[in-house]
N, C-alpha and C positions, 0 to 999 in steps of 0.2 A: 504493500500500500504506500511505501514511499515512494517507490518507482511510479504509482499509480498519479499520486496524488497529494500527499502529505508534503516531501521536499520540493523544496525549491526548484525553479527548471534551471538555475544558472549554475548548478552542485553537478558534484558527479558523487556516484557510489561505486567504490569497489574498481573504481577506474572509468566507470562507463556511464557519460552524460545522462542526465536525467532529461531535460530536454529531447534531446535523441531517440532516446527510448521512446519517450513520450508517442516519438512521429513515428518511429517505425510502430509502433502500438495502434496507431490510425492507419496504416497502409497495410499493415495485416486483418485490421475491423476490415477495410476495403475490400479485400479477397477473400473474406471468410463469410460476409455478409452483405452480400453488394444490393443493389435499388436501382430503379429506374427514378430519377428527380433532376432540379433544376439549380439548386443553390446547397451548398453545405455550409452550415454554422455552427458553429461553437457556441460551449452554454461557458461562457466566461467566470475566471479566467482559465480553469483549469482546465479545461474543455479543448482549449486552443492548440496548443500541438498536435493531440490526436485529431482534429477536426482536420488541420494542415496535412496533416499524412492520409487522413481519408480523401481530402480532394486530390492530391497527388496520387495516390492507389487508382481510384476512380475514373479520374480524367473530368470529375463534375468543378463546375466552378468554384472555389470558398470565397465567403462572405461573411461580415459581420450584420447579424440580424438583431442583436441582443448589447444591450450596452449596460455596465455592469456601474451601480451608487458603492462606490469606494468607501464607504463610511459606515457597511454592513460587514458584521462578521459571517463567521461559518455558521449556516443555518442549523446545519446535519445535528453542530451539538448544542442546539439551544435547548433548555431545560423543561419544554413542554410542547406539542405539537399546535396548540394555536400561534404559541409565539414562531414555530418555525415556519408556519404557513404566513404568519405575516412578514418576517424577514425576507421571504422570497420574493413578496409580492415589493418590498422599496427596496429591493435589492438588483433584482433586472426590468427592463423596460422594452420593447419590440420597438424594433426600427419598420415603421409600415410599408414608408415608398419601398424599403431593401424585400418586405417577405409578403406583399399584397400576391395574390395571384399566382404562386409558387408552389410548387413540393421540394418540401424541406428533408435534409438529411439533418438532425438534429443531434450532434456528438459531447456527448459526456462523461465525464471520467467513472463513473460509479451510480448504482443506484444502492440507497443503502435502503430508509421508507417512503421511498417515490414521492413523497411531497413534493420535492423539486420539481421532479419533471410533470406530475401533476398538472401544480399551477402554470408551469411553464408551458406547455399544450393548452391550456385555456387560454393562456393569453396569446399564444399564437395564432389560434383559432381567429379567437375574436379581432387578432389585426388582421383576417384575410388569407392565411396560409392557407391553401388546397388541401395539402398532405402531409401530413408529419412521419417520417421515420428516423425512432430514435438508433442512435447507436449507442452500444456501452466500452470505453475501454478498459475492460476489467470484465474477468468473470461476475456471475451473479452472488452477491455479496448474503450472506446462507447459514454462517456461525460467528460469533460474538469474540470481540478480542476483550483476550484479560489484561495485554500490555499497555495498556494506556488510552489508546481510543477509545471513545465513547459507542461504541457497539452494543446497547445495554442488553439485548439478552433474541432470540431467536425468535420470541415471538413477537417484534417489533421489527424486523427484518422483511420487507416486502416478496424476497423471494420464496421466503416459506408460506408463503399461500397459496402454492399450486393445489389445483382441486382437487376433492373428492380422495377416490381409489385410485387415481391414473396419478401416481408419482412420477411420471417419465417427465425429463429434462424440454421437451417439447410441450408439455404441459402446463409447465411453469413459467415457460416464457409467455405463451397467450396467455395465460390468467395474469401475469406482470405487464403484459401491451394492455390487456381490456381495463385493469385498475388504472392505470393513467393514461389513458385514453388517446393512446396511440395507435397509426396506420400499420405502424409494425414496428418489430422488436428486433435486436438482434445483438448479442454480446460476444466480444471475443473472449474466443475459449485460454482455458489454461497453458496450455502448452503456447500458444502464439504469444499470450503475454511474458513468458517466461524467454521463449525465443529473441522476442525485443531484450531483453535487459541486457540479454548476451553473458547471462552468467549462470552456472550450472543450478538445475533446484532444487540440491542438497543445500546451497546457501542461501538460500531464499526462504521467507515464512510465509506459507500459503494458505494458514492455516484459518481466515475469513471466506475463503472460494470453498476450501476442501474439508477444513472440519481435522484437520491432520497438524496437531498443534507441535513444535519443537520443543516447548518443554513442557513437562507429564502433569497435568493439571490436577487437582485435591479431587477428593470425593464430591457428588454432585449436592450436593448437599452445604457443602463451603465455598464454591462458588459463587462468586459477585465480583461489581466490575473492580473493588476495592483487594483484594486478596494478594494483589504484590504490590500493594501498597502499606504495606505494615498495618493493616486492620484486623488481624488473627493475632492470637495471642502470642509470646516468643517462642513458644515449644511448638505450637504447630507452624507458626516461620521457619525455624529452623530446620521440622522437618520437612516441608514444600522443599525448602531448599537442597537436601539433600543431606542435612544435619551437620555440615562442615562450614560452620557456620558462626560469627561473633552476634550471638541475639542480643545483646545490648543497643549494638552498632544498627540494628536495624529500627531503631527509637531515637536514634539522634535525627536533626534537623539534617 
C-alpha cells in the first residue's frame, strides 16, 4: 500500500521509484482491463500516475476532469462515515466543459468503502458524463491492516459484500460496480501490481489484497486496530512479539 498509495511519488522504495511504479500500475490496469471510452481521469491526487499509464496503455486521451480543494485531508480515515461522505463532497469538484458528453475511464488508487467513488459517480453523472468506468490500481482491498492504517475491521471493507452463495471473485466485482454505481468495474490483479514494483513478493506485505499477513497475528479475539500499538498488557506484548523482548521499553513514549 505504499507503493499503492500511502508514499510519496517523488521516494523510491527498495530502489524502485514510486512514481514509476505508480504508471506502470496504470499500463498494466490498461491490459488487464481495457474499455471502449473517450477521456481518462484521475481521481486526484493519487489517482494521477496510474490514470497517466492507463492513457498510455490505452492509446485513450488523459484528462483532468476533477480538481482537487487542497485544504481536505484523507477522507478514507475520517472518524465516521457522514463526515467522510462530506469530505468528499469539498474535497473534488467536476470540470463540466472537460466531462459533458463523455465516457469516462475513471482511475483510482484503491477502493477501500466506496464512498469515494460513490459520491464521485454522482457527481459525475450529474455534470453530464455518459459513462463511467472505474478502474482500481490495486487489488480489491478485503482484510484489515493491524500496522497502522486505518482498515478498521472486514466488515467495513466494500469488497466483502459480494453476494449471497456465489463467492467467486467475479461476483464481487458487480456487486462492488452496482454499490457505487458504476458502468463497470475493473481492478488490477495481484500479480500485475507486484510486477510494477519490480520487486520480489516475498518483500512485499500483501496482506490487505490476500489476507496473508507477514507477521503471525494474536488470537481473534485480541485483535483490534490498536494491538501493536502497546494497548495489550506487557506479557501478552511480549508475547505477540515473540517474547524477546524489553516490555518496559514498549510503554515508553
Amino acid at each position: 500500500f505504499e507503493y499503492v498509495y500511502l508514499a510519496r511519488p517523488d521516494t523510491t522504495i527498495a530502489g524502485r521509484s514510486v512514481h514509476s511504479t505508480r504508471v506502470e500500475i496504470g499500463r498494466k490496469l490498461a491490459k488487464e482491463n481495457p474499455v471502449e471510452a473517450d477521456l481518462v481521469i484521475p481521481v486526484p491526487e493519487s489517482g494521477t500516475p496510474a490514470a497517466v499509464g492507463y492513457a498510455q496503455g490505452s492509446g485513450i486521451p488523459y484528462g483532468q476532469g476533477l480538481m482537487k480543494n487542497a485544504y481536505v485531508g484523507r477522507t478514507f480515515i475520517q472518524p465516521s462515515q457522514t463526515i467522510r461522505q462530506l469530505g468528499i463532497r469539498l474535497k473534488l469538484n467536476p470540470l463540466r466543459e472537460v466531462i459533458r458528453g463523455k465516457r469516462l475511464i475513471v482511475v483510482d488508487d484503491s477502493i477501500v468503502r466506496g464512498n469515494t467513488q460513490r459520491a464521485l459517480i454522482r457527481m459525475l453523472r450529474e455534470a453530464g458524463a455518459l459513462e463511467i468506468h472505474v478502474r482500481i490500481a490495486s487489488p480489491p482491498v478485503k482484510w484489515p491492516c493491524f500496522y497502522g492504517i486505518d482498515f478498521a475491521s472486514r466488515a467495513e471493507l466494500i469488497a466483502n459484500g459480494a453476494g449471497g452463495s456465489d463467492d467467486s471473485y467475479e461476483a464481487m466485482v458487480e456487486n462492488v460496480r452496482r454499490s457505487i454505481g458504476a458502468d463497470s468495474l475493473g481492478y488490477i490483479s495481484t500479480e500485475g501490481m507486484i510486477g510494477a514494483t519490480e520487486q520480489p513478493a516475498s518483500r512485499l506485505c500483501t496482506a490487505c489484497f490476500t489476507g496473508e499477513y507477514p507477521i503471525e497475528l494474536p488470537q481473534e479475539a485480541a485483535i483490534g486496530k490498536n494491538v501493536l500499538e502497546g494497548m495489550l498488557s506487557g506479557q501478552s506484548e511480549a508475547a505477540l512479539l515473540g517474547g524477546n523482548v524489553n516490555v518496559d521499553a514498549l510503554s515508553r513514549p
